[in-house]
N, C-alpha and C positions, 0 to 999 in steps of 0.2 A: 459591499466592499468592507474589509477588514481594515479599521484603526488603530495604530498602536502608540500609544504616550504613556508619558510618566501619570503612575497613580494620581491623583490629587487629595488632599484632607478629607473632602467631603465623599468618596468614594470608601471609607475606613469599614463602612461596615460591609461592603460588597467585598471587600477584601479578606474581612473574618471569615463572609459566609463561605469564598475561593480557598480557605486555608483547611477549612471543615472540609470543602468534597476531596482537596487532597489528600486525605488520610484515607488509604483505601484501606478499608474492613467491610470486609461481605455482609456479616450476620451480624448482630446483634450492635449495631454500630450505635454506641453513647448517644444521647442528644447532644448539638454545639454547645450550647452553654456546658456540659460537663465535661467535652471532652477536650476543647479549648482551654478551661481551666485546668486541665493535671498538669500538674507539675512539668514532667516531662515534655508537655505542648505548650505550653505556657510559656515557654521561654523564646517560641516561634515567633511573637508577636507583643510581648510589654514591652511599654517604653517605644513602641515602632517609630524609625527615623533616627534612631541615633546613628553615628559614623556605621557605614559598612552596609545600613539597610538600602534594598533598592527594590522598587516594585513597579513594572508596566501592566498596563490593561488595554486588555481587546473591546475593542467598540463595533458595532454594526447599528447604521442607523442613529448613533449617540448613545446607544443601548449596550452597559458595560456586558460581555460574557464572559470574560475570561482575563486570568491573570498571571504574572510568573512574577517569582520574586526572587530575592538572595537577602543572606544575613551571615556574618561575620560568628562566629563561636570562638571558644578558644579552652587548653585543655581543660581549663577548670571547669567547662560546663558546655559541654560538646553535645553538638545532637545529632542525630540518627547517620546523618551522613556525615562527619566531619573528618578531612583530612587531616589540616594544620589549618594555624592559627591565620593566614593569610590568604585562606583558601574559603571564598562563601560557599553559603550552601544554599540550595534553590528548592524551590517548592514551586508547583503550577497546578493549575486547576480552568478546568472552563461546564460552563453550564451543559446540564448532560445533552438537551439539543443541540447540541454545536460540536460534539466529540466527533473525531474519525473525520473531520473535515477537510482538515489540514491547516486548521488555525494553531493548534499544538505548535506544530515544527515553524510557522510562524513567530509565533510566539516566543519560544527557544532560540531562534536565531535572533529574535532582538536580542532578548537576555545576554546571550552570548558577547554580540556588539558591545552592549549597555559593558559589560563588567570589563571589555577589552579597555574601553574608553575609560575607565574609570581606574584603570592601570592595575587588575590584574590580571593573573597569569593562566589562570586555571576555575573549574568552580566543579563543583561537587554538589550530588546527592542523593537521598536516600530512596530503593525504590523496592516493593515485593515481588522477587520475585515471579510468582506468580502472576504477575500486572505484565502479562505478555504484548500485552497494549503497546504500554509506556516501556518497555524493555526494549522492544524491538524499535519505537521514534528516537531514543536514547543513543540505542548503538547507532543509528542512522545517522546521526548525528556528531557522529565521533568522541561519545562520553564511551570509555572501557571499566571494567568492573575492576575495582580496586580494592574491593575486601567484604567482610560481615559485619554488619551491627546490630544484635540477633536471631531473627530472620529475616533481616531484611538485608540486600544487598547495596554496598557502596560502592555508587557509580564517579566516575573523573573524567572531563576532558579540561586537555592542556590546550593554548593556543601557542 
């Protein structure tokens, strides 16, 4: 059976590893420690927990596999998926034995919950294209595609 709660501290680094498998790149995909750190990733995760961060994880057994998150951007320093300023943007990931299971769309409908409850409106984020996976639990889900952020496509659902 599938658990879902709020991240805790001591989970932080299960959370970096969640944020790593989220970056889908097929080939030649950086090690975590260098891809975590570019700049442009980097800003997914320093400082985590300030206003606007929120992160659940999936348990089975007490055995985290998976995670969804949101984070707050704003236009000075927007990322991959960013609407507007009041709009987070979410990232998920689960351990590759657990994929296709339907822990995903589990997961997503807390998130959802989680950002209703925390008052806002909408959430947003970024996905390839290509991730005909995650494209198609997405739209299932009633996120629509809302624009480009260079190849990759910005997704939104409004509640």
């Amino acid at each position: 059976m599938v658990v879902v709660r709020l991240l805790e501290q001591k989970e932080y680094d299960f959370f970096m590893d969640m944020h790593y498998e989220s970056i889908y790149i097929l080939e030649d995909k950086p090690s975590k420690y260098e891809l975590l750190n570019a700049p442009n990733i980097k800003k997914y995760s320093e400082e985590w927990g300030r206003k606007g961060d929120k992160a659940l994880v999936a348990l089975i057994d007490d055995k985290p596999i998976g995670a969804v998150w949101y984070r707050l951007f704003d236009e000075t320093n927007k990322g991959y998926g960013y609407v507007d300023n009041n709009t987070p943007e979410l990232g998920i990931a689960l351990l590759p034995d657990f994929k296709q299971k339907g822990i995903g769309t589990i997961l997503m409908k807390e998130i959802n919950q989680q950002a209703r409850i925390d008052g806002y409106k909408s959430l947003s984020l970024s996905v390839d294209p290509d991730n005909h996976i995650a494209v198609r639990l997405y739209e299932k889900l009633g996120f629509e595609y809302f624009g480009m952020s260079g190849t990759s496509w910005i997704m939104k659902i409004t509640f």
